[in-house]
C-alpha positions in Angstrom: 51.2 0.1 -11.8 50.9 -3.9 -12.0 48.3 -3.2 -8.8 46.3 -0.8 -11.2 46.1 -2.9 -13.8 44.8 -5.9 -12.0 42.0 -3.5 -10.7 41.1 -2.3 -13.8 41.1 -5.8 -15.1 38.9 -7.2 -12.2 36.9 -3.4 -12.5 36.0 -4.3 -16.3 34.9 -8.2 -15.9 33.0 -7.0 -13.1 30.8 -4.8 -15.3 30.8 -7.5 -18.0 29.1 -9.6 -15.8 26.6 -7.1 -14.4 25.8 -5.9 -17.7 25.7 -9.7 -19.5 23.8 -11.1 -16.6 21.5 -7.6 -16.5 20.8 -8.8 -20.4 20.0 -12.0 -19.9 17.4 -11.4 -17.2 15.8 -9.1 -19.4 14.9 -11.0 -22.4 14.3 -14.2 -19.8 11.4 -11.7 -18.5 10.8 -10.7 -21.6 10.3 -14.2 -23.2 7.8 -15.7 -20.8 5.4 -12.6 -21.0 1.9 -14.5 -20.0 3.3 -15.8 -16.7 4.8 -12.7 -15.9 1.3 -10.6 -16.5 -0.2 -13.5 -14.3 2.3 -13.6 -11.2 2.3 -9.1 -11.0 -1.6 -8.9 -11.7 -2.6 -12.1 -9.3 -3.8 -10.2 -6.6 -6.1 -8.3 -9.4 -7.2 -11.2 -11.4 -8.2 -13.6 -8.4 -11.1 -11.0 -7.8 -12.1 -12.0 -11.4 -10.6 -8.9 -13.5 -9.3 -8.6 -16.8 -6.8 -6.3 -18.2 -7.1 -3.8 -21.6 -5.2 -2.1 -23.6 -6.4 1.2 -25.8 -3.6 2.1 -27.7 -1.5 0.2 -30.4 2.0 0.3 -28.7 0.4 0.4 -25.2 1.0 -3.4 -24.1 4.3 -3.3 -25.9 5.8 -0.6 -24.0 4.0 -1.8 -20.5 5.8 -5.3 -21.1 8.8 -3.7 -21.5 8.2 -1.7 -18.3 7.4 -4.8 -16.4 10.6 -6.8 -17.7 12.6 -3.4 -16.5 11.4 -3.3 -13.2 11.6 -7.0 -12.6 15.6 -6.9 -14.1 16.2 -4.7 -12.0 15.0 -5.8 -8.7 16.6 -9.2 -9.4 20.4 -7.5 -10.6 20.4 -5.2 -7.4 21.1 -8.1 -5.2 23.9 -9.4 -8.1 25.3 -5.4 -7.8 25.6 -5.4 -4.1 27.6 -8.6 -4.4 30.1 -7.0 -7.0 30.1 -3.8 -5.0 31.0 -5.9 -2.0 33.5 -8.6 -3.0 35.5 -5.3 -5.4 35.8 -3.2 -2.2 35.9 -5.1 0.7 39.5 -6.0 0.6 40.9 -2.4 1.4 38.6 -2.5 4.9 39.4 -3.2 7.9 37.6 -6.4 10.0 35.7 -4.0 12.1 34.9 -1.6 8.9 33.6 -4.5 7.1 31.4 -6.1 9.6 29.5 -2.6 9.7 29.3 -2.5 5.9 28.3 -6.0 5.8 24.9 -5.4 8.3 24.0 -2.5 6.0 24.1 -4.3 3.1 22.1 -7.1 4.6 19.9 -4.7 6.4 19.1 -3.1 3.1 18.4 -6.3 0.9 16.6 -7.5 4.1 14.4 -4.3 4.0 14.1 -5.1 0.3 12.6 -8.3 0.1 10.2 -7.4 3.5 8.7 -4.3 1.3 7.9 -6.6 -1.9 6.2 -9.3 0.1 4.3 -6.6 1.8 3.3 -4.8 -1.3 2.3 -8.6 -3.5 0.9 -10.2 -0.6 -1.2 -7.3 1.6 -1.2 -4.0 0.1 -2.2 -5.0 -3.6 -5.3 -6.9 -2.7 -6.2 -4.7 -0.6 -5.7 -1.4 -2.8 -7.1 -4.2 -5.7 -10.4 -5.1 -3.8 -10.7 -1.2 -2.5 -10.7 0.0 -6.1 -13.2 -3.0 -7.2 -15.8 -1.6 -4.5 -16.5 1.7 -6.3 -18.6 -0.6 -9.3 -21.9 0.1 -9.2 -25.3 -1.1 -10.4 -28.8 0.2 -9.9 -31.8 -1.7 -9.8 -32.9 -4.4 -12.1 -35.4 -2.8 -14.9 -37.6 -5.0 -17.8 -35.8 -4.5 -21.0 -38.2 -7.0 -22.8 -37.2 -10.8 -22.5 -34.9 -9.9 -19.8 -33.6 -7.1 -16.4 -31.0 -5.1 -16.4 -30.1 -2.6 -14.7 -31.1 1.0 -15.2 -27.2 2.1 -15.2 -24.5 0.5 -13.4 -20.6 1.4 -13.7 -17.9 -1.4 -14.1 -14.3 -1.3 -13.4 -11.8 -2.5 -16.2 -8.4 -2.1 -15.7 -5.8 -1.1 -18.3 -2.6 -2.7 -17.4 -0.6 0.6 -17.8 -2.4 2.1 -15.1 -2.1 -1.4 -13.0 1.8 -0.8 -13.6 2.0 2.2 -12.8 0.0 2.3 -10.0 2.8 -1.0 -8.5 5.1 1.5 -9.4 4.1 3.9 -6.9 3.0 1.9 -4.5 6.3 0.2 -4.5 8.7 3.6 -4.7 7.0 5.3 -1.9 7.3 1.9 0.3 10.6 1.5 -0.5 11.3 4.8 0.6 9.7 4.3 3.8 11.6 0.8 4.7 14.8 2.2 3.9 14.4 4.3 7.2 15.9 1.7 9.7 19.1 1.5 7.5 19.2 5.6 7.4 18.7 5.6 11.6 21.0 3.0 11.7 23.7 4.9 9.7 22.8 8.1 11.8 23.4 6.0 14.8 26.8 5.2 14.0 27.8 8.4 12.6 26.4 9.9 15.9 24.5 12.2 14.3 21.4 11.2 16.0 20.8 9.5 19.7 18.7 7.0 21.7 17.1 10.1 23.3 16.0 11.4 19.9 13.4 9.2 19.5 12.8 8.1 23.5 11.7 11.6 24.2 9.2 11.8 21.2 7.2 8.9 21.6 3.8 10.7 21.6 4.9 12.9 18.6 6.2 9.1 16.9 3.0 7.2 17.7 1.2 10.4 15.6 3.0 9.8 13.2 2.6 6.4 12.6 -1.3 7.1 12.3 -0.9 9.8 9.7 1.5 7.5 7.7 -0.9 4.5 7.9 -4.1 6.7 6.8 -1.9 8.0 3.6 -0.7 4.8 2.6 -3.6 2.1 3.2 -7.3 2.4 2.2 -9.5 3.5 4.5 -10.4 0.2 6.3 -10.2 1.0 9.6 -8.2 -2.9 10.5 -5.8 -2.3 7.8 -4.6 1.1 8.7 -4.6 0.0 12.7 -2.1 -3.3 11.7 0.4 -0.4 9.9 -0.1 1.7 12.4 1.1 -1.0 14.8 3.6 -1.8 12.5 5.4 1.2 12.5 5.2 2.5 15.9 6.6 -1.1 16.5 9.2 0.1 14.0 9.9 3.2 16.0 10.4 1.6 19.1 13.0 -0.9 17.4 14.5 2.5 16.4 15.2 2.7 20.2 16.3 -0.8 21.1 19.2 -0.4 18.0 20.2 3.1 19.2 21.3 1.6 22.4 23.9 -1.1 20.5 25.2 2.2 18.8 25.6 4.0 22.1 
């Protein structure tokens, strides 16, 4: 009982600290709401964009958004940690080195997929979605030209948000693959052979994925094509550590 007790002690500070901590990082976000705006929308406003808002409640409910999101990404590292340090006493040494690479594995996934999405993907979407503004030729309107009709792009920074939003779920879906093949492999559910035998069927795929995820720039969808058949084979050179 005394054994209990200490759990559900160590249980209950635990989620005190997640949940004082989870707090804290909200209203920090929440406080410091220009700079914020400025670091998500960068790759948007260095191609000289502004941002709009339509309805009344519309940027109050989008900064709360943002300051979710960010909360979250930040506590999931801080839950991991919890997770870890409340459970791995009861594991073996040979049980908790395997837990310990998927948890690393994962966070490592983690931070690779938001320095892909802020550094490559959303200039790229950004600048692709600029392209579409048009202008027609230059007509005399009295003392000066303009243009017959032309059609500009202005953002509202709901749709900006969501937009990271599903850029960043369906990524995050993708990079948690090597963690679920890895899983597989030591469950030996799946085998080297798997993916060794498939390699045409693999290299496919990783054309289709790059066409439905990146603009159609034929450079950027041939480096993600690249990336992920590099991906697959790593698949294969892991599977044989699990053989």
């Amino acid at each position: 009982m005394a054994n209990i007790h200490y759990h559900l002690l160590e249980i209950k500070s635990r989620f005190f600290y997640l949940i004082s901590s989870t707090l804290c990082t909200f209203f920090l976000f929440y406080s410091y709401q220009i700079e914020i705006v400025y670091i998500i929308g960068k790759p948007f406003i260095e191609l000289h964009q502004t941002f709009i808002f339509l309805e009344l409640t519309e940027a109050f409910y989008t900064l709360l958004k943002i300051s979710t999101i960010l909360t979250i990404i930040l506590i999931i590292p801080f839950f991991f940690y919890h997770f870890w340090s409340f459970f791995i006493p009861s594991f073996y040494q040979s049980e908790r080195k395997k837990i310990n690479f998927f948890v690393l594995l994962f966070l490592f996934l983690f931070v690779c997929e938001i320095l892909l999405i802020y550094f490559y993907l959303l200039p790229k979407i950004c600048h692709f979605l600029i392209s579409f503004e048009m202008a027609s030729n230059l007509e005399n309107s009295g003392l000066y030209l303009v243009p017959l009709i032309s059609v500009e792009f202005t953002a509202r920074i709901e749709s900006y948000v969501k937009l990271i939003i599903k850029i960043s779920s369906i990524i995050l879906l993708l990079f948690q693959i090597p963690l679920c093949i890895c899983i597989l492999y030591s469950k030996k559910l799946i085998h080297v052979s798997s993916f060794y035998n498939n390699r045409k069927i693999l290299s496919l795929m990783a054309l289709l994925i790059s066409a439905f995820l990146v603009p159609p720039d034929a450079s950027s969808q041939l480096i993600v094509a690249i990336f992920f058949f590099l991906l697959f084979e790593f698949f294969i050179f892991v599977g044989f550590f699990f053989e």
